[in-house]
N, C-alpha and C positions, 0 to 999 in steps of 0.2 A: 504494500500500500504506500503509496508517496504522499508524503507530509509536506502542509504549508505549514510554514512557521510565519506566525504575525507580529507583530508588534501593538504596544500598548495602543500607538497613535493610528495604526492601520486598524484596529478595532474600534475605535473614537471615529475615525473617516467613516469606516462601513458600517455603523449604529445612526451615524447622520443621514444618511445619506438615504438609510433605508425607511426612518422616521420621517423625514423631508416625501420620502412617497409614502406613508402610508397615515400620517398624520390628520388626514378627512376620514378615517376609516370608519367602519361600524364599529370598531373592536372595544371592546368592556374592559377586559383584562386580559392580562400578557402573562402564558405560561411559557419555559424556560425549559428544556429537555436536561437531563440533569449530567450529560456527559460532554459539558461543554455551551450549553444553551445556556446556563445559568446568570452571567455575568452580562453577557447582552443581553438578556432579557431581564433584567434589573433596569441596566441603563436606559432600557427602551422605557420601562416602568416610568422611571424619573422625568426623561425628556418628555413625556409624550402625558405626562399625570395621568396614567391610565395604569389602575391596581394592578402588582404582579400576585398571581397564585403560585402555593407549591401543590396545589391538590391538580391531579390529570384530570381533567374531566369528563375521561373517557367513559371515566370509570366512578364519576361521582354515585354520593347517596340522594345528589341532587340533579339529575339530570336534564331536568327541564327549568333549569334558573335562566341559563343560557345557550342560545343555539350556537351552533360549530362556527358562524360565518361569525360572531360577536368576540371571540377567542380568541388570540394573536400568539400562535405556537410557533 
């Protein structure tokens, strides 16, 4: 498997860049994949004031709080 190696500022770039397009979204809250999704999906949290979860909500007790499209995975 070939690895990118990023840097702090090259993940700062690509969290903007990606909030700058998704920033009109529907999305409610920002889940985080826990292998790496975690830390951008904070950021994204902060930049965009839009709640991160750690619950998957594939698999909620609450399944019908929120639909798929409202969720920013």
């Amino acid at each position: 498997m070939n690895k990118i190696h990023l840097s702090w500022q090259d993940i700062e770039d690509l969290v903007s860049e990606l909030c700058k397009q998704i920033q009109d979204g529907p999305f409610k809250m920002v889940y985080g994949l826990p292998r790496g999704g975690l830390i951008p999906a904070v950021m994204i949290s902060h930049r965009l004031n839009i709640p991160y979860t750690i619950e998957d909500l594939r698999y909620s007790k609450y399944p019908d709080t929120f639909s798929r499209e409202e969720v920013l995975i």
